[in-house]
C-alpha positions in Angstrom: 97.3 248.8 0.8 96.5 246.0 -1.8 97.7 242.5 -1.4 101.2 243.0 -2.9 101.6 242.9 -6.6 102.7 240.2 -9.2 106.5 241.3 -9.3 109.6 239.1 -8.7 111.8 242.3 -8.0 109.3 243.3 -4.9 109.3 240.0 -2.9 112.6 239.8 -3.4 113.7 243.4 -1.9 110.4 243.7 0.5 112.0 242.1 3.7 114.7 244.0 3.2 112.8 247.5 2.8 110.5 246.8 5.9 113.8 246.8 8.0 115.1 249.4 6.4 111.8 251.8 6.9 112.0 250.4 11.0 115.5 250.9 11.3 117.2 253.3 8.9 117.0 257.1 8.1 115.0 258.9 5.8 118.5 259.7 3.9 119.0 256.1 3.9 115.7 255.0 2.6 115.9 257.3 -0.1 119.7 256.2 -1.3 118.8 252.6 -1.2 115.8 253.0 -3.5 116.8 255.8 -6.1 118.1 253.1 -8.6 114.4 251.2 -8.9 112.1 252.7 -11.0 108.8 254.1 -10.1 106.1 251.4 -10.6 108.8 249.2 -9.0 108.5 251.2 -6.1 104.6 251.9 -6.7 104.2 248.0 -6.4 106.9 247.4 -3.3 104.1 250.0 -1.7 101.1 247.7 -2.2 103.0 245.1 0.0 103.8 247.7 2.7 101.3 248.8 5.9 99.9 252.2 5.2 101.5 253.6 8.0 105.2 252.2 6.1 104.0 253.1 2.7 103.3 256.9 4.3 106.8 257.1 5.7 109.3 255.5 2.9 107.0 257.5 0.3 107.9 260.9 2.0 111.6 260.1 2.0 111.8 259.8 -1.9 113.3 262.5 -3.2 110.7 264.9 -4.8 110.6 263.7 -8.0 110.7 260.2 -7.6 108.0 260.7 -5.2 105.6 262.2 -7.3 106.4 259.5 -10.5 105.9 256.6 -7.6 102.7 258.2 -6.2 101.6 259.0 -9.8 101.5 254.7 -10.8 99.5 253.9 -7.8 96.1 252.7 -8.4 93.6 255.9 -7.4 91.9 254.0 -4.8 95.4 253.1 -3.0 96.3 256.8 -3.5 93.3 257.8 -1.5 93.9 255.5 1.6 98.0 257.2 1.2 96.6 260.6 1.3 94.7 259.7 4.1 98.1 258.7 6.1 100.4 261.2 5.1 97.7 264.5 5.5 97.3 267.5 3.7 100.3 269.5 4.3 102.7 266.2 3.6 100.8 265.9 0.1 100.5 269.3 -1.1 103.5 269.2 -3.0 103.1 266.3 -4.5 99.5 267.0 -5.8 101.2 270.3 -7.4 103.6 268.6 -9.2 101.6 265.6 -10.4 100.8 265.6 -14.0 97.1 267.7 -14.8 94.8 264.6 -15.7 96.3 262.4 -12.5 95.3 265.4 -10.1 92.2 265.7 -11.5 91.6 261.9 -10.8 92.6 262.0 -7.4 90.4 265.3 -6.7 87.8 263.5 -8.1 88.2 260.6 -5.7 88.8 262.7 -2.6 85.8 264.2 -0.1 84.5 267.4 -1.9 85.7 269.6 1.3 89.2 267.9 1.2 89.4 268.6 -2.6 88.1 272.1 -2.7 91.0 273.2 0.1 93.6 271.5 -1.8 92.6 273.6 -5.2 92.6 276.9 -3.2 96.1 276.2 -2.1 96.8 275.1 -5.7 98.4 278.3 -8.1 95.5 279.4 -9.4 96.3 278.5 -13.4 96.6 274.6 -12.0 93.5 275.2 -9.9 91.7 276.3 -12.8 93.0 273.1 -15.1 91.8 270.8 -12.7 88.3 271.9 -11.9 88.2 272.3 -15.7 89.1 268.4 -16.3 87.1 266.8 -13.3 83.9 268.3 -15.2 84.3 266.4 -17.9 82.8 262.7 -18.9 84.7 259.6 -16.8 84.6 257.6 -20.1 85.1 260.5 -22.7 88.1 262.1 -24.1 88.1 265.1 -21.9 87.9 262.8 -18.5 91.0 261.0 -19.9 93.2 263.9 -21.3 96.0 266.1 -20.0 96.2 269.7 -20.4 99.7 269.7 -20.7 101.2 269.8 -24.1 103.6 272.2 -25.9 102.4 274.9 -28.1 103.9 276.7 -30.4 102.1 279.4 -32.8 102.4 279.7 -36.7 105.1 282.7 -36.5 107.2 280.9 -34.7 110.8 280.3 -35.8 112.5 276.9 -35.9 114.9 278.2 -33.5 112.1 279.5 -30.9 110.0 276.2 -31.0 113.3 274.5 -30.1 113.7 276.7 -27.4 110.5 276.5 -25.9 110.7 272.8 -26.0 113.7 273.1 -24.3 111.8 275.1 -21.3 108.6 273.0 -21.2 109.7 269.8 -21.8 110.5 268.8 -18.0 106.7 269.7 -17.1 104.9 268.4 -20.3 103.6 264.5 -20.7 105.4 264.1 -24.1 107.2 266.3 -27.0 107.4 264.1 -29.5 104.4 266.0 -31.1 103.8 269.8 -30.9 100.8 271.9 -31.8 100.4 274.8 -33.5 97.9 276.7 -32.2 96.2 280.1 -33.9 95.5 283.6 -31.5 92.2 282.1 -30.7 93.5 278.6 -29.0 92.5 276.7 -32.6 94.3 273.8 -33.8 96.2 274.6 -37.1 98.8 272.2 -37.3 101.3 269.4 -35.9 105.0 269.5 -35.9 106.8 266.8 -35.0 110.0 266.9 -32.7 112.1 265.5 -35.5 110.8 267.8 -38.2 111.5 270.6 -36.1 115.1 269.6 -35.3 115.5 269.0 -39.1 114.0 272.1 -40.0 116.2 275.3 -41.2 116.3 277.8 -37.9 114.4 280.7 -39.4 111.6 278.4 -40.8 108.0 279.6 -39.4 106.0 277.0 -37.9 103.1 277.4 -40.5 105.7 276.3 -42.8 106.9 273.0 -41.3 103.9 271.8 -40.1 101.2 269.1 -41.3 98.5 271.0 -41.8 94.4 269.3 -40.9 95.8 267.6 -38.2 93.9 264.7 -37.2 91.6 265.1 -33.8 88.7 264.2 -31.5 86.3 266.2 -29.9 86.3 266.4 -26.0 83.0 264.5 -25.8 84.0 261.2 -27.7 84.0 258.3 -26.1 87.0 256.6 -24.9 86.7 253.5 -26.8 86.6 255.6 -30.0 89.7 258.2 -28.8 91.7 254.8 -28.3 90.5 253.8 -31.8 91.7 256.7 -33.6 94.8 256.6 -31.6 95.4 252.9 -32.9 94.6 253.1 -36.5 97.1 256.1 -36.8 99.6 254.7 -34.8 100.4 257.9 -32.6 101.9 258.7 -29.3 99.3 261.0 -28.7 95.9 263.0 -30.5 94.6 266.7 -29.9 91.4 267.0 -28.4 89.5 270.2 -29.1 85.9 271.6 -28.2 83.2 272.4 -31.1 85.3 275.1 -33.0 88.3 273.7 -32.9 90.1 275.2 -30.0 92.3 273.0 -28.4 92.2 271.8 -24.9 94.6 268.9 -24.4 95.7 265.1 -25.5 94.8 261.8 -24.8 98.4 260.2 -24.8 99.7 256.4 -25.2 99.5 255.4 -21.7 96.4 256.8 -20.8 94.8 255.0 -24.1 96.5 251.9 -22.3 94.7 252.2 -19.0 91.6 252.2 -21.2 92.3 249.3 -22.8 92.8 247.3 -19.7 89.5 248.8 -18.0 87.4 248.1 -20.9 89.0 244.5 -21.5 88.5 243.7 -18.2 84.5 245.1 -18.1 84.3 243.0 -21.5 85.7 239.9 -19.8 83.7 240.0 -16.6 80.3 240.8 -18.7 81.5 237.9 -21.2 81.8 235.5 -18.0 78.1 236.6 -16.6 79.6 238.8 -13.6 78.2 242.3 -13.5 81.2 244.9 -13.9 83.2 245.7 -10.6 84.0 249.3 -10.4 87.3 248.6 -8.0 90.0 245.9 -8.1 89.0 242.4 -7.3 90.4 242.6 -3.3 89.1 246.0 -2.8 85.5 244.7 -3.5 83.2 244.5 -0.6 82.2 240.6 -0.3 78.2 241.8 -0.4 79.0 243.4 -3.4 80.9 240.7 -5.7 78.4 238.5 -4.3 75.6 241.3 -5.5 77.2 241.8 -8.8 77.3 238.0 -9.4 73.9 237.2 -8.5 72.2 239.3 -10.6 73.1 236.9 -13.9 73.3 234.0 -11.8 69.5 234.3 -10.9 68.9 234.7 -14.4 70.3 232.2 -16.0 68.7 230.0 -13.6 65.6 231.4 -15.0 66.8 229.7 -17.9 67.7 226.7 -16.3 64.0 226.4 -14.7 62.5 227.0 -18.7 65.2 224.1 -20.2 64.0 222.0 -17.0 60.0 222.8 -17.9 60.4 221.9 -21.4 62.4 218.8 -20.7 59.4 217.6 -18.3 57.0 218.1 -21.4 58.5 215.2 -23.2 59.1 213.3 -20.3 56.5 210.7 -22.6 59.5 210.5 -25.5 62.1 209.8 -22.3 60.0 206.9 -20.8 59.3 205.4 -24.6 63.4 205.7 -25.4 65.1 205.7 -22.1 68.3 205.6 -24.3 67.8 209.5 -25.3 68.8 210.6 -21.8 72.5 209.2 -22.2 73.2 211.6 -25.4 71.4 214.4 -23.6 74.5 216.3 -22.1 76.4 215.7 -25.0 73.9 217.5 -27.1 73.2 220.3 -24.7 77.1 220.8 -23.9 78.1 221.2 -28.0 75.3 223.4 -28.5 76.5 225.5 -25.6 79.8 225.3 -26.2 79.4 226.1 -29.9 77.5 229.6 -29.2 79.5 230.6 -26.9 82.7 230.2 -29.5 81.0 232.2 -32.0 79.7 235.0 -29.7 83.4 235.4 -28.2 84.9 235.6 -32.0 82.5 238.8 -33.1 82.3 240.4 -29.9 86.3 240.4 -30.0 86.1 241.2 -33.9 83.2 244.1 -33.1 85.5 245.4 -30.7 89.3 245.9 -32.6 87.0 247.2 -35.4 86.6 244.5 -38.0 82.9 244.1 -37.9 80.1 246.0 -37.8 76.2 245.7 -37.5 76.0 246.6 -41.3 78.1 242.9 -41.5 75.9 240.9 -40.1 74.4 239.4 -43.3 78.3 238.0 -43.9 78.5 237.2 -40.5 75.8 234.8 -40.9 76.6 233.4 -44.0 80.4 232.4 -42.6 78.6 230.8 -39.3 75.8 229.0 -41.3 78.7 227.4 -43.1 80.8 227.1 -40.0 77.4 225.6 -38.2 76.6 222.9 -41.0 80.6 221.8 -41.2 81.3 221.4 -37.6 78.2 220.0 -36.7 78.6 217.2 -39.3 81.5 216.4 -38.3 80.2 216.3 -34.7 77.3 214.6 -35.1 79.8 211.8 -37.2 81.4 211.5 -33.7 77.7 211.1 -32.0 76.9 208.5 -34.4 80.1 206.3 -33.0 79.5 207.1 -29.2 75.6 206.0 -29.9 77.2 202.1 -31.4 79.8 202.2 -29.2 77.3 202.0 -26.6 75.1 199.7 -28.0 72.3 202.1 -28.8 72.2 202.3 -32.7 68.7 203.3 -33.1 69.1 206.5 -31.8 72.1 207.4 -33.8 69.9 208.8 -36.5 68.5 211.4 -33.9 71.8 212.5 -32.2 73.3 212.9 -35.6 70.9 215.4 -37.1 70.1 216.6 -33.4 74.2 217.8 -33.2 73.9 219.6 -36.8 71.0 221.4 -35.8 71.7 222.5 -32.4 75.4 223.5 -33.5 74.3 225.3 -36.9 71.6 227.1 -34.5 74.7 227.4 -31.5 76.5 229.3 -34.6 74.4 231.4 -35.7 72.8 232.5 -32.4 75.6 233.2 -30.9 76.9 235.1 -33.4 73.9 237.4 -34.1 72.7 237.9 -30.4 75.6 240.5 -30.2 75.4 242.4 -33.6 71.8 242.7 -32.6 72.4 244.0 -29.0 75.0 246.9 -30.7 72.4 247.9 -33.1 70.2 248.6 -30.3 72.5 250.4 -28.8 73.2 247.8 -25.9 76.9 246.8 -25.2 77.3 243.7 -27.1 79.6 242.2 -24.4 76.7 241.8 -22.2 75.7 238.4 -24.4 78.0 236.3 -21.9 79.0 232.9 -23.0 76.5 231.3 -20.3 73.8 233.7 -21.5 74.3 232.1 -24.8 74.3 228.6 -23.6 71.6 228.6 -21.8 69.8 230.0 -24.7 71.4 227.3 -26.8 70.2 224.8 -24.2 67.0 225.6 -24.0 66.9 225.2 -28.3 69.0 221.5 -27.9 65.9 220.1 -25.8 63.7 221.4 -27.8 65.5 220.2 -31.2 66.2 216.7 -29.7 63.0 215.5 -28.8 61.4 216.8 -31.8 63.8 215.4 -33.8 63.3 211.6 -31.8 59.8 211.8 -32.6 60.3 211.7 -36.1 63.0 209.2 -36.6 61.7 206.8 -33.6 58.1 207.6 -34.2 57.6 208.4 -30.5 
């Protein structure tokens, strides 16, 4: 399994467990862990041997098992299958929820997967072949197909009833759709209008009516958007004529949130995407992954050097140039990167767009002029306090210039990328910098020329 997980209440216990799964009973095991929760449990796993995790996972009682196995990471529940075998896992791939399954069948050798559908009932074998078909990264790849429905003839009193039945095998009832004869969305009817409504009230008469949606091919990032802005446990997904086939819920918008912040993150810091956890990465491949940028922004290392050695004339006239050098390269650098980081963060909850990029600029052109002022008032003191006054003049308009052009760089370079249809995440902070280096040199020594008359 993974190295064990952040979680106070696992080291604590795990000593303890480990004897427990070497010296105690199944019976035991299972009585000393039925008060922790599940992703207690889920986590105590990561710490365990997979041979250990196999055997205290099979004594959990059946639904505690399936809840435990259900908040493992996909790629843990793969090396678990691998230990317990088919047979021991049959029951708890039934009972799993329909969008987990379909992960793990996804994940699993397509002869391994295939057997374990035909020994599925064939209504859940059917669901899961259906969802595995669908887009990783759309709404259908991330929905479940379990959700309550209810029809518009329905009474009050039969709704509730039918709640009553489902509600044990469905991912949440807080909502519940109304569906026509031909599976097409009509309405939503939530669980506290229904208890509220009068017992021979039809459905079609309780329930909001254009119920708010997303098609099963939208992407996740939007699915998650709509499920923010409306503030709801979960949305209806439906095909091109409006038949419904399942909701994206809370928790699975979550997960998406974490995988896409985390791609973000890693692009932002210049590291290709990994596809597994950190530890489960093969060495070649972080290595790999990290290169790639690495090379180029040496690339743009090797141009900042080449232009540097093409005024190597103005260095050997002002030798004192070089000692301000870092100091302009580092606020131009530092300043893109700032302004990238605050619209690729805005771009991505939604407040800007590529049609903003005209404000944009006029904020960080502003932004640009004020902090490099007050910058290059700092530059002007270093360059006395170190006794070299006559190139004040040159770092101060030097810093306003490199961070007004830091600014608006930075903050443009990504609303460009997203109108190209390129993920805007991709302008990482050192792609910036070194972009905003490379400008700095140029900027400086231009600059020296015409206040030294070099």
């Amino acid at each position: 399994m993974r190295p064990l997980a952040v979680n106070s209440l696992v080291h604590l216990i795990l000593p303890d467990v480990q004897e427990l799964l070497r010296d105690g009973t199944a019976e035991e095991i299972a009585e000393a862990l039925a008060p922790f929760h599940s992703a207690d449990i889920a986590d105590l796993l990561e710490g365990l041997e997979d041979a250990e995790a196999a055997k205290l996972l099979q004594a959990l009682g059946l639904e505690q098992r399936v809840e435990t196995f259900e908040h493992i990471e996909v790629g843990d529940q793969v090396r678990l299958f691998g230990a317990i075998g088919p047979e021991g896992m049959g029951t708890i791939i039934e009972e799993m929820s329909a969008d987990d399954r379909a992960d793990l069948l996804n994940e699993l050798p397509q002869e391994l997967a295939s057997g374990l559908l035909s020994q599925l009932p064939a209504e859940e074998a059917k669901d899961a072949a259906v969802l595995s078909n669908y887009g990783e990264e759309t709404a259908g790849g991330i929905m479940t197909s379990e959700f309550v429905r209810l029809t518009l003839d329905m009474t009050a009193t039969e709704a509730i009833e039918r709640v009553r039945t489902q509600a044990t095998s469905k991912e949440q009832v807080f909502a519940l759709y109304v569906l026509d004869d031909e599976e097409r969305l009509r309405g939503v009817v939530t669980l506290s209008k229904l208890i509220l409504a009068k017992p021979d009230a039809t459905m079609g008469e309780v329930m909001y009516e254009h119920p708010i949606s997303v098609p099963v091919e939208a992407d996740q990032e939007d699915v998650v958007g709509r499920l923010r802005h409306y503030d709801f446990l979960a949305i209806p997904v439906v095909d091109g004529e409006g038949r419904m086939l399942g909701i994206v819920t809370h928790d699975d918008a979550l997960d998406v949130v974490l995988e896409e912040q985390t791609e973000d993150v890693q692009k932002m810091a210049a590291v290709e995407p990994l596809e597994a956890p950190y530890f489960e990465t093969a060495l070649l491949t972080l290595v790999r992954k990290r290169a790639v940028w690495l090379t180029v922004l040496l690339g743009a290392g090797l141009v900042a050097g080449t232009i540097l050695k093409g005024f190597h004339h103005v260095l050997e006239k002002a030798i004192a140039l070089t000692f301000f050098l870092p100091l302009i390269i580092a606020a131009g650098g530092n300043t893109g990167a700032q302004s990238a980081t605050l619209v690729i963060r805005g771009m991505a909850v939604g407040e800007m767009g590529p049609g903003d990029w005209l404000k944009v600029a006029r904020r960080e052109l502003l932004s640009g002029l004020m902090l490099g002022t007050l910058l290059g008032a700092l530059g002007i003191g270093m360059a006395y306090l170190l006794g070299q006054g006559a190139v004040a003049s040159t770092v101060f308009w030097t810093l306003v210039a490199i961070v007004t052009a830091g600014c608006l760089l930075g903050s443009l370079l990504p609303i460009l990328l997203d109108r190209a249809g390129i993920d805007p995440a991709i302008t990482s902070s050192p792609l910036v910098a070194g972009l905003v280096d490379i400008l700095g040199i140029v900027f400086y020594f231009l600059i020296a020329r015409l206040f030294l008359g070099i």
